[in-house]
N, C-alpha and C positions, 0 to 999 in steps of 0.2 A: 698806538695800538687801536685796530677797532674796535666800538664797542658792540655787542653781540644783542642786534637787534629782539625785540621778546613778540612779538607779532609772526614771525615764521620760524621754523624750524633750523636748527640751527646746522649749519655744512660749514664744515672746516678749511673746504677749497677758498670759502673767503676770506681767509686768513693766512693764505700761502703765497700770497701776490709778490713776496721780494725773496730772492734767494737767501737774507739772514730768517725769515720768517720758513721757510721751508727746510734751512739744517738746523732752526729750533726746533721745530717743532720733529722734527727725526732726532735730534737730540735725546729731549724730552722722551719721546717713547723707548729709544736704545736702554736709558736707564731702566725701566722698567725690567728689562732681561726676558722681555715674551717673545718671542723668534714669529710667532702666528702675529702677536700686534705689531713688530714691526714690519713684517710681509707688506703685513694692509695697509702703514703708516706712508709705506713704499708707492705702494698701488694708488693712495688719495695725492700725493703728492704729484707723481707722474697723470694722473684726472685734472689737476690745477694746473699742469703747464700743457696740457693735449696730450693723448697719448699717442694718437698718429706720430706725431713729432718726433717723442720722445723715442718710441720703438723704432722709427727709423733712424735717430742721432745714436741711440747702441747697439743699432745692427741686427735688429727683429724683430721678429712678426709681430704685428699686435696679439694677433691671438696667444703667441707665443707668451708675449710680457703677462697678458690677462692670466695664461693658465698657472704661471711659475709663482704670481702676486696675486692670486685670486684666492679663493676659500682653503682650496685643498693643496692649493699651490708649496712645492717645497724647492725653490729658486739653487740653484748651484751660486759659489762664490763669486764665478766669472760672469752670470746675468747679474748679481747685486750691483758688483763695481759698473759692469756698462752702463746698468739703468744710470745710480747715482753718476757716474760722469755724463751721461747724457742729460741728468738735472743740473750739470754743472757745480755739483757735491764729489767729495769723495768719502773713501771711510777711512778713520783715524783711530790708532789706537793706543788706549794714555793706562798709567797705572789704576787701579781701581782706587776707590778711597776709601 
């Protein structure tokens, strides 16, 4: 893991570089159970791999992905699944604990 330079400000997009570091770290936030943090958890992930890319691998507009993963953004089921398959994620769902 990298360590988290103390000379600049710290972005998370550094630490997204391998797809097990980017379904932790969406892991991580799902637990939390904040639908607004993981919107955003969504949006920095799809920032680390382009989002040109990414909107085009799930079939939309960027402006589209920005407004649905953006502040006020509230995504339909069918953008989540595309984005996460267009990050090469899917979403899984296990017993609570």
């Amino acid at each position: 893991m990298k360590k988290i330079p103390r000379d600049k400000p710290f972005d998370i997009q550094e630490f997204l570089t391998t797809p097990e570091d980017r379904a932790g770290f969406l892991e991580a936030v799902a637990e939390i159970n904040d639908p607004g943090l993981l919107r955003s958890a969504i949006l920095e992930v799809a920032r680390a791999q382009g989002v040109a890319d990414v909107a085009r691998r799930a079939g939309l507009g960027q402006k589209t992905l920005f407004k649905s993963l953006g502040e006020n953004g509230n995504p339909t089921l069918d953008t989540v699944t595309r984005v996460l398959g267009a990050l090469n994620l899917r979403l899984e769902i296990r017993p609570a604990s």
